[in-house]
C-alpha positions in Angstrom: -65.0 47.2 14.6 -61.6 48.5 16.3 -59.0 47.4 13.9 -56.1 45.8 16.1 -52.9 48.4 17.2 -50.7 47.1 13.9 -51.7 45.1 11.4 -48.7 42.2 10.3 -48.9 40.2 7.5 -46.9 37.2 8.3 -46.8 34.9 4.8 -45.8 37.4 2.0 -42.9 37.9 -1.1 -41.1 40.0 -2.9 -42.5 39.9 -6.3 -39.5 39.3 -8.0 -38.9 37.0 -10.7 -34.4 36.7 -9.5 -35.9 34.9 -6.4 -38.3 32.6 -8.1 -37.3 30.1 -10.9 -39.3 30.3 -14.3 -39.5 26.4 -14.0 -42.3 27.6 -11.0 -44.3 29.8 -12.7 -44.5 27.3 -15.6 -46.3 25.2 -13.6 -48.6 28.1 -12.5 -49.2 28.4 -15.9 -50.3 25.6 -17.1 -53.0 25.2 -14.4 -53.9 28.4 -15.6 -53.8 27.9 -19.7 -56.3 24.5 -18.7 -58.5 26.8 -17.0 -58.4 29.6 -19.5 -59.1 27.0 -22.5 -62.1 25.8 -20.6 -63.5 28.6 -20.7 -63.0 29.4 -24.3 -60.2 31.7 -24.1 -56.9 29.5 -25.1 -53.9 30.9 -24.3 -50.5 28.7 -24.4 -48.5 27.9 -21.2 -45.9 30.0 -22.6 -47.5 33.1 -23.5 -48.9 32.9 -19.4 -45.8 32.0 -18.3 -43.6 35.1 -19.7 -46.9 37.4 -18.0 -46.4 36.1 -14.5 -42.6 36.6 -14.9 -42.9 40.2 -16.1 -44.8 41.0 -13.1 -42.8 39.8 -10.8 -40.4 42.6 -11.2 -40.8 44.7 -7.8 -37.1 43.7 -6.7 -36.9 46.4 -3.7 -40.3 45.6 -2.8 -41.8 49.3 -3.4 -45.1 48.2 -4.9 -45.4 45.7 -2.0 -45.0 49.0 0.5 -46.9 51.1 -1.6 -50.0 48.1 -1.0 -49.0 47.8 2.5 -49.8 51.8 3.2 -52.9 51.8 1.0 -53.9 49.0 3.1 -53.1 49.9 6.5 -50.5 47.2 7.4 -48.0 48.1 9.1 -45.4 44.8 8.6 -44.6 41.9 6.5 -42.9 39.0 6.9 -41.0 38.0 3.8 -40.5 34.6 3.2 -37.3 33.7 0.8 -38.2 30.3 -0.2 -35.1 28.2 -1.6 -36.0 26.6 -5.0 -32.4 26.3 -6.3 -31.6 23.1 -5.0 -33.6 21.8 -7.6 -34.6 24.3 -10.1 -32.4 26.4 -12.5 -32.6 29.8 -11.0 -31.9 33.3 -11.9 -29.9 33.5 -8.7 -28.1 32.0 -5.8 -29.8 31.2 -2.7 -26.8 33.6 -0.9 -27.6 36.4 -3.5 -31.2 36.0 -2.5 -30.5 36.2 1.2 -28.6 39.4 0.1 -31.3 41.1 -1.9 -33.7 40.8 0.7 -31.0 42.7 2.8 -30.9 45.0 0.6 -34.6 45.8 1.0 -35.1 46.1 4.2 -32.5 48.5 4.1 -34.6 50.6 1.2 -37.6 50.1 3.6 -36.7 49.9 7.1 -38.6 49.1 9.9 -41.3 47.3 7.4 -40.1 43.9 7.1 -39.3 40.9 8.9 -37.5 37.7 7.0 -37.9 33.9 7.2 -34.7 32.7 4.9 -35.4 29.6 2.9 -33.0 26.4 2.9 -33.2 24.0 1.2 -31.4 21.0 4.1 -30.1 19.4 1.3 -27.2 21.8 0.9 -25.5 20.6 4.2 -23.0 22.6 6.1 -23.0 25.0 3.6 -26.7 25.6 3.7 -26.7 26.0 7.6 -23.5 28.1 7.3 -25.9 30.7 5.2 -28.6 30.5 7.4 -26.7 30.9 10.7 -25.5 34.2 8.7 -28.4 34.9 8.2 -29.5 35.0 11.9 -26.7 36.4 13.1 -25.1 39.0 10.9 -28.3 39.9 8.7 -30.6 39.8 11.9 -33.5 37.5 10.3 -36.1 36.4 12.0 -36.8 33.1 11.4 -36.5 29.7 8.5 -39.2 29.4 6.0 -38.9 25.5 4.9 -40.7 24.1 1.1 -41.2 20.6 1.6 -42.6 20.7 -1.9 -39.0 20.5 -3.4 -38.5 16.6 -2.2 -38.3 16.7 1.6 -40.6 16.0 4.5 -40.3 18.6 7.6 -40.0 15.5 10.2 -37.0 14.4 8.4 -33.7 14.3 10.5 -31.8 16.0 7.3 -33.6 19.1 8.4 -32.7 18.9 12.1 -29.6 20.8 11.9 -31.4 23.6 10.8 -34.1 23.2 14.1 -31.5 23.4 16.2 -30.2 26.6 14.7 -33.8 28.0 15.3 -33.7 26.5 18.6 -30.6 28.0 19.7 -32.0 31.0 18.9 -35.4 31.4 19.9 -36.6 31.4 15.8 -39.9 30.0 14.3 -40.2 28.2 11.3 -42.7 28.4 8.4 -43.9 25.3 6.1 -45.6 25.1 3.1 -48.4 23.0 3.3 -50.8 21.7 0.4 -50.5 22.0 -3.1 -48.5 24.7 -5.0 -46.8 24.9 -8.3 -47.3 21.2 -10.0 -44.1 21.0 -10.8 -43.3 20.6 -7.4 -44.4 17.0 -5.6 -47.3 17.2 -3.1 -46.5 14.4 -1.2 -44.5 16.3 1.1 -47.0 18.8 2.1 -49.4 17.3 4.5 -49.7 19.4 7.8 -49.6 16.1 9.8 -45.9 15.5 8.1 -44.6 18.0 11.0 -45.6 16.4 13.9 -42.1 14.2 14.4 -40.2 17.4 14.2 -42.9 19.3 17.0 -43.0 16.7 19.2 -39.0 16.4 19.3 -38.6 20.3 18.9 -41.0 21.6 21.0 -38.8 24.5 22.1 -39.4 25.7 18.4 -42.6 27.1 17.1 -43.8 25.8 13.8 -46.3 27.8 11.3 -48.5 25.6 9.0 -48.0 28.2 6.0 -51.7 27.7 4.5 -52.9 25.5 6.8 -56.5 27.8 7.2 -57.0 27.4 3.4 -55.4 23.9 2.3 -56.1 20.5 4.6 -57.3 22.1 7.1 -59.1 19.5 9.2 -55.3 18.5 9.8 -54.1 21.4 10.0 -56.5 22.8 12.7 -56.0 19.0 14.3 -52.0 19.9 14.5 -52.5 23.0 16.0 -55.1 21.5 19.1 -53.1 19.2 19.8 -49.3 20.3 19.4 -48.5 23.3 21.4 -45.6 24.5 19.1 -48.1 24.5 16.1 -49.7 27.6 14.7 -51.4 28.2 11.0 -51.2 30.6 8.7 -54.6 31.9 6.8 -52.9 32.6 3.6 -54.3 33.3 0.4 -57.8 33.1 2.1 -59.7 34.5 -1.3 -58.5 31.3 -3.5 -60.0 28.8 -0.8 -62.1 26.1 -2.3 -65.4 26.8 -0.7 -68.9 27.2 -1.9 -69.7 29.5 0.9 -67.1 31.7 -0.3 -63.8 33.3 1.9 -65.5 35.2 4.2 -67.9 32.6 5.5 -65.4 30.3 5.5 -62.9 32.2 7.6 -65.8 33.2 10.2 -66.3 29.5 10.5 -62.2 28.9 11.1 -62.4 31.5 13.7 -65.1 29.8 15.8 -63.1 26.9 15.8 -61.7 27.8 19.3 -57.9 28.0 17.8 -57.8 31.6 17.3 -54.3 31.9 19.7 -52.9 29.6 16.9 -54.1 31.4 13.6 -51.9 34.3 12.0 -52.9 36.4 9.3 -51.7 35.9 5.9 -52.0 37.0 2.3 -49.3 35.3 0.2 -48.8 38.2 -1.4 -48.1 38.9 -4.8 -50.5 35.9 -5.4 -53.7 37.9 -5.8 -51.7 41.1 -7.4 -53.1 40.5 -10.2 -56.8 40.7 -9.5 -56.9 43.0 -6.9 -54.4 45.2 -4.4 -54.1 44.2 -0.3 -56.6 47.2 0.5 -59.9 45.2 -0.8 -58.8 42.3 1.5 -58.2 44.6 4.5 -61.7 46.1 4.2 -63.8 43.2 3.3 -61.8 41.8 6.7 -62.5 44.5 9.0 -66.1 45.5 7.5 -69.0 45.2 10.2 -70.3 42.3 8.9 -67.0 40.8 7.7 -65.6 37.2 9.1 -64.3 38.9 12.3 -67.8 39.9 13.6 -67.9 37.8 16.4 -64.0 37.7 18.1 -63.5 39.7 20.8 -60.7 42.1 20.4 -58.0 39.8 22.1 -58.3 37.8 19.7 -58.5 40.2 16.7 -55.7 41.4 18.1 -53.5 37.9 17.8 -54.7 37.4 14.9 -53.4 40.4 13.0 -50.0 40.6 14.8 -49.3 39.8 18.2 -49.3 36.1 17.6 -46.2 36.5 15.6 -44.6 39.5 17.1 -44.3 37.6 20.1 -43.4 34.2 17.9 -40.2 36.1 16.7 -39.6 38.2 20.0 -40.8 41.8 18.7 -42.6 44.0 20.4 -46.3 44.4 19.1 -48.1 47.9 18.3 -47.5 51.3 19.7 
């Protein structure tokens, strides 16, 4: 199988525990602690907790691009989510904006950004983000409904019309994520107010080929401005396992609406980004039966086009 002309992944992070509050990753842990006493090794939320925050300690993102060139990928988009409107955090949402500045500076050339905000911060929110755009030359908004707020909600328009104004897409979480976070707000179908009113702005489903996808996939038929994101395709709940699963997604007809994903640093931990890559592209991997074109969109043109980038060589 021809691997496409760049490979992009468009739903990553930096691994770095100034951008995420602990409050987060406590929740992580105690998903995992359940699971782990289960299983008849118990270790205490804590004790899982401190792990996940010492290794998230790739601030400049050089592990991340030492991954990416193991792996063949050739771009990432980095998503800043903004938890600090609600959690304790190690950092500012500004100083956040700032460090991811700061690497792409340290790595150029290899990273696009989606800056969180959280609407709820008003002008001073869509002061930031307008920076963002057009002194720090980000790419896009990466939204976390998660935190209290649904996407359709006219608190969040301000910060559509900014993308609109300037031709910017915008990323949402969908589905579940740290339970210390509210769910409620993360159905796919939540987004369609804000499509159907902003359909000069493109919307990614972040998760949307792992997590609720009947809706998701639904969303994406029938809105035009509606794309998903296959991100973290190994954790998907699925007897048949990920591969089968995403082979199935991908002769679902939507394929100009899907975008490669890894929500990376999740699956650091078990296993780097150049496992993923081959089990992908291997002869009899989930991409078997797409015809180039599509492989093609898939894996980055899709998005390069989404945030007005030209796509390969």
């Amino acid at each position: 199988m021809r691997r496409p002309p760049a490979v992009i992944d468009a739903h990553c992070h930096l691994a770095s525990n100034r951008c995420v509050p602990r409050e987060f990753f406590a929740g992580v842990a105690a998903n995992m602690a359940r699971s782990s006493e289960f299983h008849g090794v118990p270790v205490s939320v804590e004790k899982i907790t401190q792990m996940l925050w010492l290794q998230h300690e790739d601030h400049m993102g050089d592990k991340l691009v030492a991954q990416m060139d193991e792996a063949g990928v050739d771009k990432a988009v980095l998503l800043a989510p903004d938890f600090t409107y609600i959690f304790k955090s190690p950092i500012d949402i500004a100083s956040i904006a700032h460090q991811h500045v700061e690497v792409r500076k340290r790595h150029p050339n290899r990273f696009w950004v989606f800056q969180g905000i959280d609407p709820r911060w008003g002008k001073d929110g869509l002061d930031l983000f307008e920076r963002t755009v057009t002194e720090f030359g980000f790419e896009g908004l990466k939204l976390y409904p998660p935190c209290g707020f649904s996407p359709s909600s006219e608190i969040v328009y301000p910060l559509y019309e900014i993308c609109r104004r300037h031709r910017l897409p915008v990323l949402v979480h969908t589905g579940p994520t740290s339970p210390t976070l509210d769910f409620s707000f993360a159905d796919p179908y939540l987004i369609d107010k804000a499509a159907r009113e902003f359909p000069e702005v493109n919307f990614i489903l972040g998760h949307g080929g792992v997590n609720l996808v009947e809706q998701a996939k639904l969303m994406c038929k029938y809105r035009p401005n509606v794309y998903l994101d296959i991100s973290p395709f190994p954790a998907v709940l699925s007897d048949r396992g990920w591969p089968q699963h995403l082979a199935s997604l991908f002769a679902q007809g939507l394929n100009h609406k899907i975008v490669f994903g890894t929500d990376w640093p999740v699956h650091s931990l078990r296993a780097g980004l150049r496992p993923l890559l081959d089990e992908l592209f291997s002869e009899n991997g989930p991409l078997q039966a797409l015809e180039q074109r599509s492989i093609d969109g898939v894996f980055g043109r899709t998005i390069a086009g989404m945030v007005g980038k030209p796509y390969g060589n």
